[in-house]
C-alpha positions as a printed Julia matrix, in Angstrom:
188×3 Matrix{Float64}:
  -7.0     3.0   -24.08
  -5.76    1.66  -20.96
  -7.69   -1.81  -19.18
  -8.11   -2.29  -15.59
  -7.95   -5.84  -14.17
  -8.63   -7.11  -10.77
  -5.1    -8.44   -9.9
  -6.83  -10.31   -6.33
 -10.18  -10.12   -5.54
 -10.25  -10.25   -1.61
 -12.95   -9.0     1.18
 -10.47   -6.85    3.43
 -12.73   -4.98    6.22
 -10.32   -2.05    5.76
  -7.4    -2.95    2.91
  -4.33    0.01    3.0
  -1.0     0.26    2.91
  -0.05   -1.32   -1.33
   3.64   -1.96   -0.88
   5.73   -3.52   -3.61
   8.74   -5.62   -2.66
  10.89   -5.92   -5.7
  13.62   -8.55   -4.25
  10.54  -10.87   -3.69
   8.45   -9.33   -6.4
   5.43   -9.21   -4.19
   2.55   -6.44   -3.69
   1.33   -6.9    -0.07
  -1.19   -5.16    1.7
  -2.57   -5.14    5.28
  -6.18   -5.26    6.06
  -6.33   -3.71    9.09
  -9.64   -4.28   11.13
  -9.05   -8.2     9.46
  -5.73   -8.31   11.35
  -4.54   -9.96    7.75
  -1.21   -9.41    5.95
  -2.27  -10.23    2.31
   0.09  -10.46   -0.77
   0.31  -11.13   -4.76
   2.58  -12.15   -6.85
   2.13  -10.98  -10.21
   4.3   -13.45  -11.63
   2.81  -16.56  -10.98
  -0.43  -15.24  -10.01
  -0.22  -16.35   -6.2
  -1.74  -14.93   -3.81
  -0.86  -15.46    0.23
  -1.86  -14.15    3.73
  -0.39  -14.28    7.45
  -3.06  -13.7    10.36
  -1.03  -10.92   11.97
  -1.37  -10.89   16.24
  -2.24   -6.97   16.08
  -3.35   -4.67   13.68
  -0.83   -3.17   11.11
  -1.59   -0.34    8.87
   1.54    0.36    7.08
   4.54   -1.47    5.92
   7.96   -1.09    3.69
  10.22   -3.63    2.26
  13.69   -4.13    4.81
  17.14   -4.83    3.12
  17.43   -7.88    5.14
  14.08   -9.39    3.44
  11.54   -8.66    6.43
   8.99   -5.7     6.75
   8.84   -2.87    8.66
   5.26   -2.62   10.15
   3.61    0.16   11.8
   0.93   -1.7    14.41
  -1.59   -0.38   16.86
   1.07   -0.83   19.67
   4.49    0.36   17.95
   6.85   -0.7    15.08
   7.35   -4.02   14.82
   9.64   -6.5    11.87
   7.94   -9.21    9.92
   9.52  -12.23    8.43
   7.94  -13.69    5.82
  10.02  -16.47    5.61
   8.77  -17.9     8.99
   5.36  -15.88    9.88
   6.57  -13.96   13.03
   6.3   -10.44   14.03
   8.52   -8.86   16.21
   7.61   -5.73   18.45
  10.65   -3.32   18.41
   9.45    0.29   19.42
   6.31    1.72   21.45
   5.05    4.25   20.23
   2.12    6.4    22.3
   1.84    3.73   25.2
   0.33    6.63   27.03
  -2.72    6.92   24.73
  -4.24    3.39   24.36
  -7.12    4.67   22.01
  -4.73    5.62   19.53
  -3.0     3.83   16.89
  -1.04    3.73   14.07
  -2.32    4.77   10.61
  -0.59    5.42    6.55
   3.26    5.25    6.63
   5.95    5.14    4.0
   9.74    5.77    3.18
  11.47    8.22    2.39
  14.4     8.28   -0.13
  17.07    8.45    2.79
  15.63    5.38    4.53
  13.77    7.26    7.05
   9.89    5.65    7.76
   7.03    8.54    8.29
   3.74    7.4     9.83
   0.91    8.58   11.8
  -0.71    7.94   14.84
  -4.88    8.27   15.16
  -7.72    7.89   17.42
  -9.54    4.73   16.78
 -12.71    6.44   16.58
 -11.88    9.02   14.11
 -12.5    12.33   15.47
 -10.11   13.84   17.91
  -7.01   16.37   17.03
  -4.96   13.53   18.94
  -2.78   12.22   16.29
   0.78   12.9    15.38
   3.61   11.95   12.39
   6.64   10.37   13.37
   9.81    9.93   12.04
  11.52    6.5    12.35
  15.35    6.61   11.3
  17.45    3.56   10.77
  19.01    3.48   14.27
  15.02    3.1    15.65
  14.9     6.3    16.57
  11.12    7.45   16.72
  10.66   11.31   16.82
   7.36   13.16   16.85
   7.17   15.53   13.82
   3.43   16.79   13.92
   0.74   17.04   16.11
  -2.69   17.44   16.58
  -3.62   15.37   13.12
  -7.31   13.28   13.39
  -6.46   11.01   10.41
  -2.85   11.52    9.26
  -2.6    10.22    5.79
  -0.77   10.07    2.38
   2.6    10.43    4.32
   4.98   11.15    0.86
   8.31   12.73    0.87
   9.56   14.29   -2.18
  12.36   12.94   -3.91
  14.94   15.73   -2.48
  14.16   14.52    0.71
  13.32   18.41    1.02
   9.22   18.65    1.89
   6.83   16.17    3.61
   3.46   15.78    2.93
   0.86   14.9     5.21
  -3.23   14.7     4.56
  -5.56   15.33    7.21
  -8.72   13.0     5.66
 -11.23   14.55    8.57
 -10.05   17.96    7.5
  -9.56   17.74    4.02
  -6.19   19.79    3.92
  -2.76   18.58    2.64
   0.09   20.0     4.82
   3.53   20.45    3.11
   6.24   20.38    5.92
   9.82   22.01    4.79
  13.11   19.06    5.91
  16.27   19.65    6.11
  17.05   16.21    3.92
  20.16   15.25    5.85
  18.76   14.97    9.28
  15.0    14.78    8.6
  13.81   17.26   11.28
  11.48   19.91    9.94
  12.27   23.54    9.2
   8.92   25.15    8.78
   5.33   24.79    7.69
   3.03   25.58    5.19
  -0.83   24.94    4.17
  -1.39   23.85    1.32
  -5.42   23.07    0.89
  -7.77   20.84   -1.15
């Protein structure tokens, strides 16, 4: 029989995005309406935070030792060594209700995330693909709440969850280039 601890017990408003960074060996975690970037290491049992300027809802470990965020105005680098954020690419500057929701990385290096309304409930949301150069492309369209954004290993079939519709969509890559072949529903 398996336990369950409580690694950090912390009051996020709205705690997402678990990302482990093995080179620091760190689990951080944004809480997103708390504008907080929170993390724990397992180690030696500390636990940290950074009051972040905007809201970020999704983040991956960089080679160079900073994070990739996705924030309510763009992409934007964290360094955790000195506590700044660094905007590096809009993304929707024409729809200021929207912002950024789940993201994560795929095997080749490429960072998926989604876009939302604020309030939840309009087909205005998208997925985008960020590759290395910081390159943003729009994948998918009219989403609500994009979530779950998961390649598969093969690099070969991206899956997105709408949470307001309660359907999984399974997108078919080409895994060299990332842009998508075809689509197919896949519900739950």
């Amino acid at each position: 029989m398996v336990e369950v601890h409580c690694a950090a017990r912390r009051r996020n408003i709205l705690g997402e995005g678990p990302c482990w960074d093995a080179k620091r060996g760190r689990l951080y975690w944004l809480d997103i309406h708390g504008r907080l970037l929170e993390w724990l290491s397992p180690a030696d049992r500390r636990i940290g935070l950074w009051t972040l300027e905007r809201r970020a809802t999704a983040l991956a470990p960089r080679a160079d030792g900073t994070l990739l965020m996705a924030t309510e105005h763009g992409l934007a680098t964290f360094d955790p060594d000195a506590g700044v954020m660094t905007l590096k690419a809009e993304v929707e500057p024409d729809k200021p209700r929207n912002r950024t929701n789940d993201g994560n990385c795929d095997l080749q290096g490429r960072f998926w995330f989604g876009t939302m309304q604020d309030d939840e409930h309009e087909p205005v949301g998208a997925v985008y693909r960020l590759d290395p150069d910081w390159s943003v492309h729009e994948m998918v369209g009219d989403l609500v709440i994009p979530n779950t954004l998961v390649a598969s290993p093969d690099g070969r079939t991206l899956y997105v969850a709408d949470s307001f519709r309660n359907v999984i969509w399974a997108y078919d890559l080409d895994p060299a280039t990332g842009d998508r072949k075809s689509t197919r529903l896949n519900s739950s």
